[in-house]
C-alpha positions as CSV (number, residue, x, y, z in Angstrom):
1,X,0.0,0.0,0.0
2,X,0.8,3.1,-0.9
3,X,2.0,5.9,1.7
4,X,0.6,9.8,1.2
5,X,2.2,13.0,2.4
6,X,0.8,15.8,3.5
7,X,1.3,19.0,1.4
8,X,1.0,21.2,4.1
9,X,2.9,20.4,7.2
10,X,5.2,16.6,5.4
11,X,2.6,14.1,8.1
12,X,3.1,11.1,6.3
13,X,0.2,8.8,6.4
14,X,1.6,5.1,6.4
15,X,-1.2,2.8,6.1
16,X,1.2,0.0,7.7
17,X,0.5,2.0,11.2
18,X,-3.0,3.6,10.0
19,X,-4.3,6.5,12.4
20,X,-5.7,4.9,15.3
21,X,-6.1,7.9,17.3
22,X,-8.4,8.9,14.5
23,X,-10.1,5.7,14.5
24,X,-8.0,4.7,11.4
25,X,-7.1,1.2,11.6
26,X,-3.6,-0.1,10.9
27,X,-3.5,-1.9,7.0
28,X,-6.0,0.9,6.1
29,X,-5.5,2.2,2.7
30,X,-5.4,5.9,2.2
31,X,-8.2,5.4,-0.5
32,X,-10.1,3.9,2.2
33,X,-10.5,6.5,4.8
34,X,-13.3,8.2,5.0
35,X,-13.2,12.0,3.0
36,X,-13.6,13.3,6.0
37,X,-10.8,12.8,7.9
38,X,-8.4,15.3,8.4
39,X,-4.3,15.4,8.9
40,X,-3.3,15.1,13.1
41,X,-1.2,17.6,12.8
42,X,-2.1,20.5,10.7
43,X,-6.0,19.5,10.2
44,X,-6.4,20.0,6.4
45,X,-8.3,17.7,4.0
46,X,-7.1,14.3,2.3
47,X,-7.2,16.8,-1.3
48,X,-4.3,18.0,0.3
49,X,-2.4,15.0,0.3
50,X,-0.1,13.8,-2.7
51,X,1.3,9.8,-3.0
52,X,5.4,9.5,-1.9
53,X,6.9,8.1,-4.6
């Protein structure tokens, strides 16, 4: 699976560790969060993520 970075503040989402805090399960794709979550650090959108090549 794919990791995504934020473009805003560099959070990078690794779906190997997920976002538990937000209810994001570990082995959760980014394509499968819901749209409404938001980055833990800086609190902007998933449109404002891009994939890490």
């Amino acid at each position: 699976m794919k990791q995504y970075v934020c473009d805003v503040c560099g959070y990078i989402y690794n779906p190997a560790e997920g976002d538990p805090d937000s209810g994001i399960m570990p082995g959760t794709a980014f394509e499968d969060i819901p749209d409404d979550w938001v980055c833990p650090l800086c609190g902007v959108g998933k449109e404002d993520f891009s994939p890490v090549d």
